[in-house]
C-alpha positions as CSV (number, residue, x, y, z in Angstrom):
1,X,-14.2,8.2,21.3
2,X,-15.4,6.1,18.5
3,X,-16.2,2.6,19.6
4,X,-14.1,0.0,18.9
5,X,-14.2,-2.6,16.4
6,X,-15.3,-6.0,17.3
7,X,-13.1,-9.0,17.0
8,X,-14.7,-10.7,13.7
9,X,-15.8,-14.4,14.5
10,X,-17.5,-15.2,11.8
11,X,-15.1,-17.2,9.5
12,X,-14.6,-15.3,5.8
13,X,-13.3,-16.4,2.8
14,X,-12.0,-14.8,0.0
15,X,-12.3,-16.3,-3.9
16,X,-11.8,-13.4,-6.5
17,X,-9.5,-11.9,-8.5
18,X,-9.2,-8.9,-6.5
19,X,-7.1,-8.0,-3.8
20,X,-4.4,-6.0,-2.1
21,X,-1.0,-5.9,-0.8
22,X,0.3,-3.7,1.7
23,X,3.2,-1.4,0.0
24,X,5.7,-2.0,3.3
25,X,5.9,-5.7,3.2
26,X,5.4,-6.0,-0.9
27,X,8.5,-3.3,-1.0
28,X,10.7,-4.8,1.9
29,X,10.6,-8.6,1.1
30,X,10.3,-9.9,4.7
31,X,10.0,-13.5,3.9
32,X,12.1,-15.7,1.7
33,X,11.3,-16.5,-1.5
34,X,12.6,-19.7,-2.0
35,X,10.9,-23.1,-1.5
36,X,13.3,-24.5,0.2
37,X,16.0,-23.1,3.2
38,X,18.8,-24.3,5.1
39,X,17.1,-26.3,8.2
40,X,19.8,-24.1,10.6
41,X,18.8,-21.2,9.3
42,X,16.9,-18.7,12.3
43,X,18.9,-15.5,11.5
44,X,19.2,-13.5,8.8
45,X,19.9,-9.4,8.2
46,X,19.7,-7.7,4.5
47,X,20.5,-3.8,3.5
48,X,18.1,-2.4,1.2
49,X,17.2,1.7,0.0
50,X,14.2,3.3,0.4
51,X,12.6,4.7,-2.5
52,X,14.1,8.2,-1.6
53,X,17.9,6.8,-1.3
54,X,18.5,6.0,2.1
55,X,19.8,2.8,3.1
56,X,17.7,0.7,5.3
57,X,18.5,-2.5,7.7
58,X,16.2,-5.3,8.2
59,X,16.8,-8.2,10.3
60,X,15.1,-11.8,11.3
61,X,15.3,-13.5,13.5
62,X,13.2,-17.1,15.1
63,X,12.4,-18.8,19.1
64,X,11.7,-22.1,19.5
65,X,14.2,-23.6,17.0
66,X,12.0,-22.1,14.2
67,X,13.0,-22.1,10.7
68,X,12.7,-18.3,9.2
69,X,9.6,-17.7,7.2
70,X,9.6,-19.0,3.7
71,X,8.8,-20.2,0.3
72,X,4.3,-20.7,0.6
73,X,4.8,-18.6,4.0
74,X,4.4,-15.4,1.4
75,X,1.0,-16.4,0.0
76,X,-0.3,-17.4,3.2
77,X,0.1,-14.0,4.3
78,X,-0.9,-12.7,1.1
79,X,-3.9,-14.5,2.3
80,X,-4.4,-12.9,5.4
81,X,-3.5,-9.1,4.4
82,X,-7.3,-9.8,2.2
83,X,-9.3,-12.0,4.7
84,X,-8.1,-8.9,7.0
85,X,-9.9,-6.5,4.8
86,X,-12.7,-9.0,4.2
87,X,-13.2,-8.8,7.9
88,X,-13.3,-5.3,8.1
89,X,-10.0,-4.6,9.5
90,X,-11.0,-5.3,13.4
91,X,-9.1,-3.5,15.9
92,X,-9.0,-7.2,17.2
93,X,-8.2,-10.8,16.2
94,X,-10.6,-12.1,13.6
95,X,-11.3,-15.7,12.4
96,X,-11.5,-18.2,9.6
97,X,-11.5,-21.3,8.9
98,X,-8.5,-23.8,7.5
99,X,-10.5,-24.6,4.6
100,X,-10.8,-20.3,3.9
101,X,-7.3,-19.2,4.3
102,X,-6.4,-22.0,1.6
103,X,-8.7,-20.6,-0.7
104,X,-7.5,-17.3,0.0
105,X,-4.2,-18.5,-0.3
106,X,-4.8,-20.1,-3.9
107,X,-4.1,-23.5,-2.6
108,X,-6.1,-26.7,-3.5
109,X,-8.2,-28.4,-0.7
110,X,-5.7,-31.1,0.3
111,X,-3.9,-32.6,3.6
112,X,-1.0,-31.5,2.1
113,X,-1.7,-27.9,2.1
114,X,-3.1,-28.2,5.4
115,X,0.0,-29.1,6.7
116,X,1.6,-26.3,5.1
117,X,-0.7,-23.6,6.4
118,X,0.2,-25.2,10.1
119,X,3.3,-24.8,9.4
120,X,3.6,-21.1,8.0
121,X,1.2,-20.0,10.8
122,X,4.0,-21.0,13.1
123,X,6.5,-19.6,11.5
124,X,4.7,-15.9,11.1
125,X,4.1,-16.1,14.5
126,X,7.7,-17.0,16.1
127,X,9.5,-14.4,13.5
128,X,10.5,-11.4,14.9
129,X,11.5,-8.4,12.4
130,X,13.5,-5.7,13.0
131,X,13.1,-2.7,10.4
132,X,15.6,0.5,10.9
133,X,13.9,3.5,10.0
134,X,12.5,1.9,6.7
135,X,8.9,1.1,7.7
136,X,7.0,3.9,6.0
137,X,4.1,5.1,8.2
138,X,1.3,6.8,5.6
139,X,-0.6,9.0,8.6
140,X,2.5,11.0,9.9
141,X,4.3,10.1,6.1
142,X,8.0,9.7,7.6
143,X,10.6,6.3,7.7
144,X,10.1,4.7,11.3
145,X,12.0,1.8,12.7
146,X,9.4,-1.0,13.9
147,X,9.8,-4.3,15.2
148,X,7.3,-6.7,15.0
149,X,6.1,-10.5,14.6
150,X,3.5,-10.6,11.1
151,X,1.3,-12.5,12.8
152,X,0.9,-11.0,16.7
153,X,-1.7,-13.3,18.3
154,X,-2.1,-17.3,16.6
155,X,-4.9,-19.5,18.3
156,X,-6.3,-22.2,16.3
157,X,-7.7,-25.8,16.6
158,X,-6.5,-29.1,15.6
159,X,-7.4,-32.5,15.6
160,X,-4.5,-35.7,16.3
161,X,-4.5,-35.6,12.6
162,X,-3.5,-31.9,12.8
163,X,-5.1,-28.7,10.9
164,X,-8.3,-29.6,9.0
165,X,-10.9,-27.6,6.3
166,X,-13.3,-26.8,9.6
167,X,-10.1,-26.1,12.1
168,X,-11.2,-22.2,13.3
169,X,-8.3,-20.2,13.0
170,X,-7.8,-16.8,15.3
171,X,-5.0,-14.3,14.2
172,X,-4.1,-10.7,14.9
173,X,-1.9,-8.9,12.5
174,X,1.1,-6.7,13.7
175,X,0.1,-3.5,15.0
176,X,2.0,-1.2,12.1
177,X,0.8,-3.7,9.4
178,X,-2.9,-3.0,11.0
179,X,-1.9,1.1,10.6
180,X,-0.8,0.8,7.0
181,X,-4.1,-0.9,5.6
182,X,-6.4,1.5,7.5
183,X,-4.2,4.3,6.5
184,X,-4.5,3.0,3.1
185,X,-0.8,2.4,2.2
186,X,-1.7,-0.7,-0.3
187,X,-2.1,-1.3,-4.0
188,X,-4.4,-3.0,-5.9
189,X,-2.9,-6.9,-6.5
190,X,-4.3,-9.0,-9.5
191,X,-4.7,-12.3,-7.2
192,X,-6.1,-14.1,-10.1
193,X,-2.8,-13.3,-12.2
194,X,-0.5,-14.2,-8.2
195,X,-2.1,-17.8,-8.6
196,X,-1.2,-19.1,-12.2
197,X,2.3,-18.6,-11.1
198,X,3.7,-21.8,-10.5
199,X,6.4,-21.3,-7.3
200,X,6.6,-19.4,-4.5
201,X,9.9,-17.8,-6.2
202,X,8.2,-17.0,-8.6
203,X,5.0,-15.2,-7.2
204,X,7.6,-13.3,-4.6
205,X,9.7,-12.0,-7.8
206,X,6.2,-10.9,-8.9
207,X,5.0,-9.4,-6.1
208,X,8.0,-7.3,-5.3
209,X,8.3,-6.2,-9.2
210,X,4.8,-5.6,-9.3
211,X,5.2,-3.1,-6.3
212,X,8.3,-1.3,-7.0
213,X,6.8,-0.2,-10.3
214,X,4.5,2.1,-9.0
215,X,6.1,5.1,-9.1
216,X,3.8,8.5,-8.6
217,X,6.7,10.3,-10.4
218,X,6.1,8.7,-14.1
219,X,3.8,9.9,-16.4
220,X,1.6,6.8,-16.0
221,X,1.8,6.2,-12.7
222,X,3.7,3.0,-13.6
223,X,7.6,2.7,-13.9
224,X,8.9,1.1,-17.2
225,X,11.9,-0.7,-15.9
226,X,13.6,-0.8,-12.2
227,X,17.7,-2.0,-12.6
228,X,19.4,-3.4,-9.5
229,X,22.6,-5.0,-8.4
230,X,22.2,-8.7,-8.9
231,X,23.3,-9.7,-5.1
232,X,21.2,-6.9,-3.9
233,X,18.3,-7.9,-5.3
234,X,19.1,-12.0,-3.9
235,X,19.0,-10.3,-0.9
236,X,15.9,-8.6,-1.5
237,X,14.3,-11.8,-2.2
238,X,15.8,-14.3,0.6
239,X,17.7,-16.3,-1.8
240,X,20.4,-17.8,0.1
241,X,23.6,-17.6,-2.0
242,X,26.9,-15.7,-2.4
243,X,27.4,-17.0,-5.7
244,X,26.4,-14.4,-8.9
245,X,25.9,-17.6,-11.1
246,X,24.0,-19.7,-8.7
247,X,21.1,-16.6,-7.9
248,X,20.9,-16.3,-11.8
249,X,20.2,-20.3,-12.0
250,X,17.7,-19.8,-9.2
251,X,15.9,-17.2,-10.5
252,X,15.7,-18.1,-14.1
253,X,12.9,-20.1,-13.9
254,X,11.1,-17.1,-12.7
255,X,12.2,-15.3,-15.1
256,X,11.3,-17.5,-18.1
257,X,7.9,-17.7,-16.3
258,X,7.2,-14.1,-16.0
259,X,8.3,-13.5,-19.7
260,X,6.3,-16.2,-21.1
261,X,3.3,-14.3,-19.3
262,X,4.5,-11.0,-21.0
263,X,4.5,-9.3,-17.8
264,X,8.0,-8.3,-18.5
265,X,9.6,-8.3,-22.1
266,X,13.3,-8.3,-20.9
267,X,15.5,-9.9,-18.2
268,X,19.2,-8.3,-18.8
269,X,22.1,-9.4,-16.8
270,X,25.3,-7.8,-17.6
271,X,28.8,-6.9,-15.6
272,X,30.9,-9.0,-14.2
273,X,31.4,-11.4,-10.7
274,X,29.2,-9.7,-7.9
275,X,29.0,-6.0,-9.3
276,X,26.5,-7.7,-12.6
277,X,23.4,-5.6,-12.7
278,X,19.7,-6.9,-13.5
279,X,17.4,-5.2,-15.3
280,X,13.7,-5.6,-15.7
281,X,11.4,-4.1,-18.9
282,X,8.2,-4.4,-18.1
283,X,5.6,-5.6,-20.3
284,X,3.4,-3.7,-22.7
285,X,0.5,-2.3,-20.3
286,X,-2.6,-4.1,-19.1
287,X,-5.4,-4.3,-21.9
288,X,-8.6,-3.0,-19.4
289,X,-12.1,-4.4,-20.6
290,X,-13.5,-1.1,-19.1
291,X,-12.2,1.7,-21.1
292,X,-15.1,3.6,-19.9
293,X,-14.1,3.2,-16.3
294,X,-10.4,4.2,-17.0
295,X,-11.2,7.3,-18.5
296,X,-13.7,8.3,-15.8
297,X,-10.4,7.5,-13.5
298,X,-7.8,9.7,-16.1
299,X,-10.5,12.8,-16.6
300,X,-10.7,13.0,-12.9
301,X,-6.6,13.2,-12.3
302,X,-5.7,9.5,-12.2
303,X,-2.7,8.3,-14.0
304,X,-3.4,5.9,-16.9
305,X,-1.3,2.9,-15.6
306,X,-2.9,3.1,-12.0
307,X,-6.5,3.9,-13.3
308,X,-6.1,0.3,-15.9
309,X,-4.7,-1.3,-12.4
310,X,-8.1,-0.3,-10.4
311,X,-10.5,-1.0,-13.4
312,X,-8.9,-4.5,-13.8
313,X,-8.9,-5.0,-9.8
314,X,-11.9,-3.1,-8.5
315,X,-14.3,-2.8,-11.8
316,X,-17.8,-2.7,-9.5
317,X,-16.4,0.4,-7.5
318,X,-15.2,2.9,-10.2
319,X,-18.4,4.4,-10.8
320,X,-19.8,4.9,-7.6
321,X,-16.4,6.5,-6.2
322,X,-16.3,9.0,-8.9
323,X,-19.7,9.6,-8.1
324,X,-18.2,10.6,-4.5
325,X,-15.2,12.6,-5.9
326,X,-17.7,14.5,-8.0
327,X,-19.4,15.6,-4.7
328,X,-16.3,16.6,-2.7
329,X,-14.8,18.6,-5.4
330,X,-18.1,20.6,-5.6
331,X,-19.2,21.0,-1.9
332,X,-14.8,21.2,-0.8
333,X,-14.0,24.6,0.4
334,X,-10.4,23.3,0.9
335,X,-8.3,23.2,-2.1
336,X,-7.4,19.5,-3.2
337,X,-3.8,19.2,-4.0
338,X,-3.7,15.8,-5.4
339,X,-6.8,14.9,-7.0
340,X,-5.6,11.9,-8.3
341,X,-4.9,10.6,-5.4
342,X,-7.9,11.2,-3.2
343,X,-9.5,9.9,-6.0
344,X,-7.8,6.2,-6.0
345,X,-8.3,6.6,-2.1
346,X,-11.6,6.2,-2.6
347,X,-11.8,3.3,-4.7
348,X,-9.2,1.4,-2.4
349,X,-11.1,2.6,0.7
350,X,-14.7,3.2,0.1
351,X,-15.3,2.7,3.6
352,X,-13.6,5.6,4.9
353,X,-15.5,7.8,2.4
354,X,-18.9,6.4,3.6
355,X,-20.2,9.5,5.4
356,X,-19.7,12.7,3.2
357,X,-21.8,15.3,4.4
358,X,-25.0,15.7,2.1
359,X,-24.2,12.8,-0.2
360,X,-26.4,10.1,-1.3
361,X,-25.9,7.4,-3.6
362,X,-27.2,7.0,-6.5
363,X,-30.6,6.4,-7.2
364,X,-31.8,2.9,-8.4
365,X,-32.9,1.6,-11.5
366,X,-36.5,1.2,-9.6
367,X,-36.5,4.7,-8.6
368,X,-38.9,7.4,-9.6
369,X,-38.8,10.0,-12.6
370,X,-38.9,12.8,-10.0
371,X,-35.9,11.2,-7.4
372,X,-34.1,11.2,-11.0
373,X,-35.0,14.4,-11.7
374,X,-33.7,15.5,-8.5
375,X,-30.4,13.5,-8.5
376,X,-29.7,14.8,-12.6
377,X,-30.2,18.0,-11.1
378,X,-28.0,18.3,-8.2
379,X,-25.4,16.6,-10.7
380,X,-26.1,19.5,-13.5
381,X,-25.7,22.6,-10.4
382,X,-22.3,21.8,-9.8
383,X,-21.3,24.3,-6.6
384,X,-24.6,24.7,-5.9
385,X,-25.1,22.6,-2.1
386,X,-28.6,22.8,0.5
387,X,-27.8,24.8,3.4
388,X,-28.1,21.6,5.3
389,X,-24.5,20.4,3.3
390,X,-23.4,24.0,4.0
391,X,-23.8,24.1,7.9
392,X,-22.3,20.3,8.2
393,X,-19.3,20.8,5.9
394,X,-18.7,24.3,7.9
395,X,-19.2,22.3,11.3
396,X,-16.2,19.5,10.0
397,X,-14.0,22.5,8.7
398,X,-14.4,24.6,12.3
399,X,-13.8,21.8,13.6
400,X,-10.5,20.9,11.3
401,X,-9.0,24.6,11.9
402,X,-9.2,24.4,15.8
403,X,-7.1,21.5,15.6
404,X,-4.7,22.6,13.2
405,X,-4.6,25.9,15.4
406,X,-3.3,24.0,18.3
407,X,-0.5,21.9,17.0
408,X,2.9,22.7,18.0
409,X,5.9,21.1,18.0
410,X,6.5,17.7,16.7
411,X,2.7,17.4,16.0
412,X,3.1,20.5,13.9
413,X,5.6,19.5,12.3
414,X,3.7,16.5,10.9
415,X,0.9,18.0,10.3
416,X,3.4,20.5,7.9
417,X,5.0,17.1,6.5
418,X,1.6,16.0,5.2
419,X,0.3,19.3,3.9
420,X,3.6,20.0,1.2
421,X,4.4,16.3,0.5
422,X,0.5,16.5,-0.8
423,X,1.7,19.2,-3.2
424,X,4.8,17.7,-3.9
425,X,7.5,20.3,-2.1
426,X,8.8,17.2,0.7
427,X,10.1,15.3,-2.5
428,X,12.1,18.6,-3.9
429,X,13.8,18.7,-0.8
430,X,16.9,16.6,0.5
431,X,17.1,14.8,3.9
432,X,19.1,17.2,5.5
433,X,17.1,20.1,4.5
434,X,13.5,17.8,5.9
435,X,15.6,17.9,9.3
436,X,16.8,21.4,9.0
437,X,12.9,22.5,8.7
438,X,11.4,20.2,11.2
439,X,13.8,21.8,13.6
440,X,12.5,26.0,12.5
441,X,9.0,24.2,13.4
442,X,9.3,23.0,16.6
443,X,11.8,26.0,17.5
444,X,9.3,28.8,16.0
445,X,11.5,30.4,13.9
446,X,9.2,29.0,10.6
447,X,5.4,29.6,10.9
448,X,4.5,26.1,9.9
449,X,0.4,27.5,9.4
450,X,1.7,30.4,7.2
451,X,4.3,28.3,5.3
452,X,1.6,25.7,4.3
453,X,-0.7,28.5,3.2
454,X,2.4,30.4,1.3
455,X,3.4,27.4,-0.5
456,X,0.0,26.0,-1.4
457,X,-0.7,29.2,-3.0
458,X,2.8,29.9,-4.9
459,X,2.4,25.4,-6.0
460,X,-0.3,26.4,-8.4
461,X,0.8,28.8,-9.9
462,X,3.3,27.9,-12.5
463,X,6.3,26.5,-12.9
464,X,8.8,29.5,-12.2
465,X,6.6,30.1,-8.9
466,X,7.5,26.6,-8.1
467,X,10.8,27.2,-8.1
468,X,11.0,30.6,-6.6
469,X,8.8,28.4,-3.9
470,X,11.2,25.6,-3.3
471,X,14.6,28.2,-3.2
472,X,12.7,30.8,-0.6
473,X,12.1,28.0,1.2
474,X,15.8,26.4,1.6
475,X,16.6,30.0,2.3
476,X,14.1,30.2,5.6
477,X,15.6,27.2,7.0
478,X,19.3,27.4,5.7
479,X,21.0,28.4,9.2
480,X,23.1,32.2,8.0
């Protein structure tokens, strides 16, 4: 068993432009976005879908006469999702100072704000959610139901006066908020675009947008325009009101702000009463100021809207994680379904990409004309590996089948799950036919090894094979 992580003492703080967001709480909205809320208010439950249709239930609810989270609450914990990574994603509580969560929280150096983060802390803690079947988990890839407070464990110091710049601050995320960011189920976040916004409506209306347009199934990665129901979408964001013409006056604002920064071109409400519909246009894309870096990203499988996202976010990494993909793809023995993906992976993650068998990085500007020699020529004899790379990728792939040898039941099942949502067959099928085949796995009647290796093979090769694939398929688990 690897050893585990260290609770991080030494206090961090974060100042740059680039950061993440986790996709689950970007997507689900958990803490109001207005400033302000109802001093009685300790309750509240919102329906929302899933991105593959199905409705989801999500409910708050406070101890200790505790307001629910709101309003600067959301950038706080903004905040912490990057000090988390800055820390190195401890399996323990890590620390920082008052004085660094502010700055990571955008938020000037002032008594005020200090007050504020106090205040929020609280409120993360005492808040417990309640998520039906609408927390997605990235390792197993399924819609679990999770309860949880965002902020587990809170110890921090204060003086009469209360929280000050050099107050140490201890905190422990949730447990499946902990899961997502090492499982890497985040997005790249534009912090220095999150602070110019001017209200915490506003940067919540921003943050939810700006996660809901991903979208792997258009052509650039990035959605054009998302439509909801206007009092869904109130919901969405916390606003308290029942009233179609007071959420509009409440969100305009936002809106006027978000269009004056072009990051969309068009707010449309239309209909009547509470069935009016909003619609969002997004903005023309980003503008990258490393062109070069995006089409290293698009020649290597990533979509242009995501690969202008990472070289705006992540500029310094681009380079030395195609490097890495370049490597995989040649020493692999495995076929790589979504190259793309892996690829963005390893910008987002570079940690978990740290130890490839018989990589090294590249050499220095200092190094010699023979190490370059050497490192131009392993690049030029692509397939080409030292029996050294051979004998440890072979070790790691023994190793990989054993394990995939023994799965059965459930754990089959997920492994299976993992394997054809990677080649896109999971999203061609409907909920009741996922259930009907998880059920031929764990009973036997579907050989979840052979189907994997079946439709891997039939995947690539067209698009009739595809759908011959996706029909045999319903057949084997159809009951007759």
């Amino acid at each position: 068993m690897a050893p585990r992580k260290k609770e991080s003492r030494e206090p961090v703080v974060i100042d740059s432009g680039s950061g993440y967001d986790e996709l689950n709480l970007g997507r689900l909205s958990l803490i109001s976005g207005q400033k302000t809320v109802p001093a009685n208010l300790r309750t509240w439950q919102k329906n929302i879908v899933t991105p593959d249709g199905r409705p989801v239930i999500i409910t708050c609810s406070t101890i200790d006469q505790q307001v629910i989270p709101h309003g600067l609450d959301n950038d706080f914990m903004v905040g912490l999702l990057n000090l988390c990574f800055e820390a190195g994603l401890p399996d323990g509580p890590f620390t920082v100072s008052a004085y660094g969560l502010l700055k990571a929280a955008g938020f000037p150096d002032s008594a005020q704000y200090y007050r504020s983060l106090e205040e929020s802390l609280v409120r993360l803690n005492k808040a417990q959610y309640t998520i039906d079947e609408g927390w997605y988990a990235q390792g197993t890839q399924r819609w679990t139901t999770q309860s949880f407070a965002q902020v587990s464990y809170l110890a921090y110091q204060r003086s009469t006066a209360g929280v000050r710049e050099t107050s140490v601050i201890t905190v422990q995320l949730a447990p499946p908020i902990m899961d997502s960011l090492r499982s890497g189920y985040i997005k790249p976040l534009d912090l220095k675009f999150y602070r110019t916004l001017s209200q915490p409506l506003v940067r919540a209306v921003y943050r939810q947008l700006d996660t809901l347009q991903f979208d792997d199934a258009a052509p650039s990665g990035l959605a054009k325009e998302l439509q909801f129901p206007l009092m869904g979408w109130a919901s969405r964001l916390g606003i308290v009101s029942d009233r179609p013409d007071n959420v509009e006056r409440t969100l305009r604002p936002a809106h006027e702000e978000l269009l004056a920064n072009n990051y969309v071109r068009q707010v449309e409400i239309t209909g009547r009463g509470k069935e009016k519909l909003i619609r969002y246009v997004f903005g023309p894309p980003a503008v990258s100021e490393h062109p070069e870096l995006v089409s290293l990203l698009m020649d290597r499988g990533v979509k242009q809207g995501v690969a202008v996202r990472l070289t705006l976010v992540f500029p310094d990494r681009i380079e030395e994680a195609a490097r890495r993909f370049d490597h995989y793809v040649a020493t692999s023995q495995r076929p790589i379904g979504n190259r793309g993906g892996l690829l963005v992976s390893m910008v987002q993650r570079p940690e978990d990409f740290a130890n490839l068998p018989g990589y090294g990085a590249a050499p220095s500007p200092g190094a010699g004309a023979a190490q370059k020699r050497e490192a131009r020529s392993g690049q030029q004899q692509v397939g080409t590996r030292a029996p050294k790379v051979d004998q440890d990728i072979e070790v790691l792939e023994a190793r990989a089948q054993a394990h995939i040898e023994g799965l059965t039941g459930a754990a089959l099942y997920e492994w299976v799950y993992r394997q054809l949502s990677v080649v896109g067959v999971m999203k061609r099928l409907s909920p009741h036919e996922r259930g009907l085949l998880e059920e031929a796995i764990r009973e036997g009647h579907v050989d979840g090894r052979q189907l994997v290796r079946e439709m891997t093979r039939r995947m690539h090769a067209g698009v009739h094979a595809v759908e011959d694939a996706i029909a045999d398929l319903r057949l084997q688990v159809t009951p007759q």
